[in-house]
FIFI-547337 format. One record per residue: residue in three letters; x, y, z of N, C-alpha, C in turn. Coordinates in nm, 4 decimals, decimal comma. Example, Ala and Ser with C-alpha at 12.3 -4.5 7.8 and 13.67 -1.06 7.14 Angstrom:
<rs>
  loti      n_px      n_py      n_pz     ca_px     ca_py     ca_pz      c_px      c_py      c_pz
   ALA    1,3190   -0,5690    0,7800    1,2300   -0,4500    0,7800    1,3200   -0,3300    0,7800
   SER    1,2850   -0,2250    0,7080    1,3670   -0,1060    0,7140    1,2900    0,0030    0,7870
</rs>
This chain:
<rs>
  loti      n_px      n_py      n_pz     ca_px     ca_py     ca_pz      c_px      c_py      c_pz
   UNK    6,0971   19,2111   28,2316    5,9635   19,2102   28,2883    5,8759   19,1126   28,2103
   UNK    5,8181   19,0314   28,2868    5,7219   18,9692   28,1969    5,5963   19,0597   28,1054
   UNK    5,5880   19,0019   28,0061    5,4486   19,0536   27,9365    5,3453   19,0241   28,0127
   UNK    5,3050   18,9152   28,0464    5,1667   18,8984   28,0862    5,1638   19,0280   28,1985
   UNK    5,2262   19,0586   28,3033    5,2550   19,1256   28,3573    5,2091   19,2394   28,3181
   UNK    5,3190   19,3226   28,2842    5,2806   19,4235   28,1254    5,1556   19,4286   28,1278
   UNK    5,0998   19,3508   28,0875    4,9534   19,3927   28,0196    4,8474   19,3968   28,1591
   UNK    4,8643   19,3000   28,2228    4,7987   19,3567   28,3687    4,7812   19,4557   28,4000
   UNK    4,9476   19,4916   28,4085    4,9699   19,6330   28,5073    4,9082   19,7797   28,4414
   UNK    4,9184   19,7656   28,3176    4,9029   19,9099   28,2407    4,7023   19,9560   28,2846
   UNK    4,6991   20,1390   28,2663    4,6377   20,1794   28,2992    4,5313   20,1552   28,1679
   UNK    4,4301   20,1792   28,2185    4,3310   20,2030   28,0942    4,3769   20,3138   28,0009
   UNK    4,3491   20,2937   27,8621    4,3283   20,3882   27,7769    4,2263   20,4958   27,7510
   UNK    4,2123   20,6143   27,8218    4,1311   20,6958   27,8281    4,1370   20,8105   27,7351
   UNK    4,0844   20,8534   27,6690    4,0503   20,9960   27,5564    3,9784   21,0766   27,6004
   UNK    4,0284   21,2170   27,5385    3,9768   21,3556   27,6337    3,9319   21,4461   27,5221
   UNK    3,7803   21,4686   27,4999    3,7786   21,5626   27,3786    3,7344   21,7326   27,4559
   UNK    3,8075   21,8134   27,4595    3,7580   21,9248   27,4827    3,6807   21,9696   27,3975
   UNK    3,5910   22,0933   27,4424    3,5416   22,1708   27,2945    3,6209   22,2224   27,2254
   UNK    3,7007   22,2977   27,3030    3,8015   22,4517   27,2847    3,7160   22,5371   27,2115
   UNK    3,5992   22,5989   27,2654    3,5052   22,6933   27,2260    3,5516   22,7860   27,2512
   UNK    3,5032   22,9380   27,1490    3,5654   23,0295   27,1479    3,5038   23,1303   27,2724
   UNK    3,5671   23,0698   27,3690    3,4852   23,1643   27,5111    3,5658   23,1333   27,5799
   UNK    3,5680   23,1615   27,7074    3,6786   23,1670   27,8461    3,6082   22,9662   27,8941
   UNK    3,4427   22,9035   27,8786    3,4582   22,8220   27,9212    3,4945   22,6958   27,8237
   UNK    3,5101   22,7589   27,6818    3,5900   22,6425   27,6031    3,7259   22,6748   27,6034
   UNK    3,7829   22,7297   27,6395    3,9478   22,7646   27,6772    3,9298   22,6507   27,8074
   UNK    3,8767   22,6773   27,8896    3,8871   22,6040   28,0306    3,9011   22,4712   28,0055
   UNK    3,7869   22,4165   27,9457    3,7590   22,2959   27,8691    3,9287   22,2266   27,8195
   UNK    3,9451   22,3184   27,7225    4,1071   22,2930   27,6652    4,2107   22,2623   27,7485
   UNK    4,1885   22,3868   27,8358    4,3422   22,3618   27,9526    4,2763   22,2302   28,0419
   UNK    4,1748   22,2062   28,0361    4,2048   22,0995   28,1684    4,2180   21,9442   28,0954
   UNK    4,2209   21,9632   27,9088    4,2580   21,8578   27,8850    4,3794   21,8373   27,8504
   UNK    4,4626   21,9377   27,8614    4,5635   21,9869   27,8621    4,6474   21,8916   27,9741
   UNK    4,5834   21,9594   28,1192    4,6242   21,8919   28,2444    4,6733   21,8030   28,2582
   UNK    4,5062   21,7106   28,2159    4,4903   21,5919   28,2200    4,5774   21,4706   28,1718
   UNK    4,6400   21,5403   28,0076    4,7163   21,4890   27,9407    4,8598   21,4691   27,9719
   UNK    4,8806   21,5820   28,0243    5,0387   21,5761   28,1068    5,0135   21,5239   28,2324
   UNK    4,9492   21,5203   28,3117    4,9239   21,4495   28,4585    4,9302   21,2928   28,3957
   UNK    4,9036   21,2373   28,2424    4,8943   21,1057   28,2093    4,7702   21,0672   28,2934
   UNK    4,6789   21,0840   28,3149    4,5160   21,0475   28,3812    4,4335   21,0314   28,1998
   UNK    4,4789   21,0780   28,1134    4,3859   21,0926   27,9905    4,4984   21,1067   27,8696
   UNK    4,4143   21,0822   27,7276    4,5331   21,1447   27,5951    4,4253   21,2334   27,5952
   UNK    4,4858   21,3646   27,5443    4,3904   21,4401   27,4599    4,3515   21,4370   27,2880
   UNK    4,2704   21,4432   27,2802    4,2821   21,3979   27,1149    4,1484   21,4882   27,0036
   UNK    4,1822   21,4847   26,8986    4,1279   21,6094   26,8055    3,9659   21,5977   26,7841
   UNK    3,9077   21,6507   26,8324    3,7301   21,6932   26,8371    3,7344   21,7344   26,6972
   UNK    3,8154   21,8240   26,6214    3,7912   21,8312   26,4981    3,7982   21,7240   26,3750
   UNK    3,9349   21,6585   26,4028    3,9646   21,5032   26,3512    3,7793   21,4437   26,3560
   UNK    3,7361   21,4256   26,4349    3,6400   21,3024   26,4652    3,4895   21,3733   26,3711
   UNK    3,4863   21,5790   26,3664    3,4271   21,6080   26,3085    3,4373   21,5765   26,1445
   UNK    3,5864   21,5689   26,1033    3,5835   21,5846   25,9784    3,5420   21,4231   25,9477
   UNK    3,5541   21,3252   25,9721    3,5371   21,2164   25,9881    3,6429   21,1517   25,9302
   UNK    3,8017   21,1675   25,9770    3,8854   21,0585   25,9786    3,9197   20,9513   26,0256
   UNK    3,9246   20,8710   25,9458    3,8164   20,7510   25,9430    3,9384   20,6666   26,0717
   UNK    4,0493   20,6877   26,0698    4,1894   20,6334   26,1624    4,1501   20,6966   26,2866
   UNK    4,1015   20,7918   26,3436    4,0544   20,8530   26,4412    3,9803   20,7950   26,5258
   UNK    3,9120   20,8016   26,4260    3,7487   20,7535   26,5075    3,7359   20,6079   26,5000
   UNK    3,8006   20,5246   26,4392    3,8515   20,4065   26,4971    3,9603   20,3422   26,6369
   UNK    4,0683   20,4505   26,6233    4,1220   20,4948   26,7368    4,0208   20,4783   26,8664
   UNK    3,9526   20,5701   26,8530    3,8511   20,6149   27,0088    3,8066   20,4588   27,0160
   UNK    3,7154   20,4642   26,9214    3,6139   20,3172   26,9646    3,6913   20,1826   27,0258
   UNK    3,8588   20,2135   26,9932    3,8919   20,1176   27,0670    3,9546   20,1848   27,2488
   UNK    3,9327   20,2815   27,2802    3,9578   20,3630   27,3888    3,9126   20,2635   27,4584
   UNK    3,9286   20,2577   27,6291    3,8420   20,2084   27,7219    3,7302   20,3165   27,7338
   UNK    3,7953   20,4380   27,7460    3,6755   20,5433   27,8264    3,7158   20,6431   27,7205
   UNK    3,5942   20,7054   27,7307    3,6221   20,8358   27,6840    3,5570   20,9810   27,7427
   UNK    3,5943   21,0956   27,7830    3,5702   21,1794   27,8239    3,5218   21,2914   27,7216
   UNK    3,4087   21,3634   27,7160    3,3955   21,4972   27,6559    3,3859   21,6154   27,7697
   UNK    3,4620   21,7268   27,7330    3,4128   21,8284   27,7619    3,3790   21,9176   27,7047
   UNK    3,2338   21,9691   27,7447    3,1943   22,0845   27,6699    3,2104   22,1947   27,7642
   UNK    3,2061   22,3193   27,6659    3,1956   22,4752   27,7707    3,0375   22,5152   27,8022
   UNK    2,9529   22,4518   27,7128    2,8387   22,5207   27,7811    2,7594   22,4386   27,7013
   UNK    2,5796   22,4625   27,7282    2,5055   22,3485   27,7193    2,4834   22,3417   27,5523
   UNK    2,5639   22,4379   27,4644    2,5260   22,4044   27,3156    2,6085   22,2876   27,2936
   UNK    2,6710   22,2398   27,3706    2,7480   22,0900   27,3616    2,7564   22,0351   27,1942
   UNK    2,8732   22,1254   27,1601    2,9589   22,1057   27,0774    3,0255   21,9159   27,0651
   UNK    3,0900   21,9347   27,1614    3,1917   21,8034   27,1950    3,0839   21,6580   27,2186
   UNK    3,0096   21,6578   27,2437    2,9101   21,5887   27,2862    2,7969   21,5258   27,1283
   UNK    2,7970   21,6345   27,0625    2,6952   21,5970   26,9938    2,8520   21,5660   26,8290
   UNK    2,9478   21,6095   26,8552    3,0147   21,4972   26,7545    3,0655   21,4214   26,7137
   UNK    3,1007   21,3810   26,8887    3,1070   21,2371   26,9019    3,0363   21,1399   26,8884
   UNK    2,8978   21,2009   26,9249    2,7732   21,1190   26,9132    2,7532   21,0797   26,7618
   UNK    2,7523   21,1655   26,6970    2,7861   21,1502   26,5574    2,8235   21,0482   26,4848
   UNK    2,9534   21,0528   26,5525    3,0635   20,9728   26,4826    3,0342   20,8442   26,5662
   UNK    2,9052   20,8513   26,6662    2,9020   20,6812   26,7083    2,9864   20,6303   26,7928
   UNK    3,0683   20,7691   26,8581    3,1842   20,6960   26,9694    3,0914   20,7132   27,1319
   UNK    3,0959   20,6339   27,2017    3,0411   20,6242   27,3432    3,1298   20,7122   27,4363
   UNK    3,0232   20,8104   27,5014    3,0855   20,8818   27,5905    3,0945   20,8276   27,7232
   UNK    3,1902   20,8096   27,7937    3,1781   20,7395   27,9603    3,1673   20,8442   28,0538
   UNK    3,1963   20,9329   28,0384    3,1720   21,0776   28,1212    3,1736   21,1692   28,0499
   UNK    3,0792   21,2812   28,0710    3,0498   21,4293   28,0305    3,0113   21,5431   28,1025
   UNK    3,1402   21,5983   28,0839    3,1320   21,7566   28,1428    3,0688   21,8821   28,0770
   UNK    3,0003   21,9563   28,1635    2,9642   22,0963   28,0856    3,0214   22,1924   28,1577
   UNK    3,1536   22,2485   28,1344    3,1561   22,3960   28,2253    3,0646   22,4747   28,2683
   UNK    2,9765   22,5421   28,2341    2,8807   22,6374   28,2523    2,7881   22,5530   28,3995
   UNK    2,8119   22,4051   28,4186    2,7170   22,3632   28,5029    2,8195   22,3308   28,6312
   UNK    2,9182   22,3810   28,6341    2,9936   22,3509   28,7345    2,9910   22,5093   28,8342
   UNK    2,9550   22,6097   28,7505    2,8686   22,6918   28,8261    3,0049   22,8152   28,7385
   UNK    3,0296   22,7975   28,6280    3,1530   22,9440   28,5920    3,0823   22,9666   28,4874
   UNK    3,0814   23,0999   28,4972    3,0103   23,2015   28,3476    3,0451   23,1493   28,2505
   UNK    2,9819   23,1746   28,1277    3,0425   23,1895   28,0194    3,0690   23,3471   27,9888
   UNK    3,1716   23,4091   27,9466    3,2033   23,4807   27,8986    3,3342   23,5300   27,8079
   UNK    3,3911   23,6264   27,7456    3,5147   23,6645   27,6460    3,6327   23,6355   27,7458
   UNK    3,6535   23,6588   27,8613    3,7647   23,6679   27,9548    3,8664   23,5533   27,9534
   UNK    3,9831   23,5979   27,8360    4,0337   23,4800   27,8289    4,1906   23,4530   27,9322
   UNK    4,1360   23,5109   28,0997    4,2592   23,5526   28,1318    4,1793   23,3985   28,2545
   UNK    4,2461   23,2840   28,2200    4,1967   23,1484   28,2761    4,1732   23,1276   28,3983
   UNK    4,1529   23,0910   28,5246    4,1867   23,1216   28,6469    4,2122   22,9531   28,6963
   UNK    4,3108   22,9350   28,7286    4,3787   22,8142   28,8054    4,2793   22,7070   28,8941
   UNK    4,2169   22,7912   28,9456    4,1189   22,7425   29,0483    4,0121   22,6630   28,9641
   UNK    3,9455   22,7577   28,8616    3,8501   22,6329   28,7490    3,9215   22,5965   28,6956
   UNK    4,0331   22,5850   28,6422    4,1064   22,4853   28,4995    4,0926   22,3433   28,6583
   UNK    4,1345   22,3452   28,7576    4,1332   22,2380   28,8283    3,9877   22,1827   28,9195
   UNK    3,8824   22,2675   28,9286    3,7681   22,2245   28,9285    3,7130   22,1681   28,7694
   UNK    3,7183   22,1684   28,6844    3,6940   22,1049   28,5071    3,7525   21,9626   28,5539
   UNK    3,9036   21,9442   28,5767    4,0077   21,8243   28,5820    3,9409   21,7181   28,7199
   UNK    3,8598   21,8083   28,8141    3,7935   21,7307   28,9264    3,6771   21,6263   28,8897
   UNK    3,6220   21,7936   28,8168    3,4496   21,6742   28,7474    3,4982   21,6067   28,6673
   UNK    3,5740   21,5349   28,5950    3,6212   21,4822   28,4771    3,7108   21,3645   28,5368
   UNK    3,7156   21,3463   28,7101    3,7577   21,2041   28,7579    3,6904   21,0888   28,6892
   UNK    3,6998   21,0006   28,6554    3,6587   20,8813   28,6152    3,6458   20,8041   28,7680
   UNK    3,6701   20,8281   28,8782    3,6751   20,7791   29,0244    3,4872   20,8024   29,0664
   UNK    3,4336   20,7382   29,1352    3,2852   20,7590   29,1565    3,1586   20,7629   29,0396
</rs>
């Protein structure tokens, strides 16, 4: 195969920071970067890494094309440590605004782990 080719063809490099907050909508958050990651639409990659500030990390992202946060609810965890760390968010999700409770119920339901993976198209 040619290279030039190669490099055409390949998809963007996209990064997925969930919160994984300790609630049913940072679980959600998790599994749909989860999804995302095995569907190959996104990598998922460590929200804590970027908190502690490793420094290979967060160089990593900044060379991302896109990057995705999701948070579980509007204390936007994921959001404010990326911001932090100075990495540009290209899309941001909040569970709680997609219209699902927050609450303890960590029994996931299929139907939101794939409404999370919807709002979190990079398409529109």
């Amino acid at each position: 195969m040619n290279e030039k080719c190669k490099c055409e063809c390949e998809t963007k490099r996209v990064i997925v920071f969930p919160c994984s907050g300790g609630s049913n909508v940072g679980q959600l958050s998790n599994a749909a970067a989860v999804r995302m990651t095995q569907a190959g639409v996104a990598s998922m990659f460590c929200l804590a890494g970027i908190g502690g500030h490793i420094s290979g990390m967060i160089a990593s992202c900044k060379g991302a094309d896109a990057i995705i946060a999701i948070d579980g609810c509007s204390v936007a965890c994921a959001k404010k440590t990326l911001e932090h760390a100075d990495i540009p968010i290209a899309k941001y999700v909040v569970v709680t605004e997609l219209g699902i409770e927050k609450n303890k119920n960590f029994d996931l339901n299929e139907n939101y782990i794939t409404k999370v993976v919807d709002a979190c198209s990079m398409q529109a």
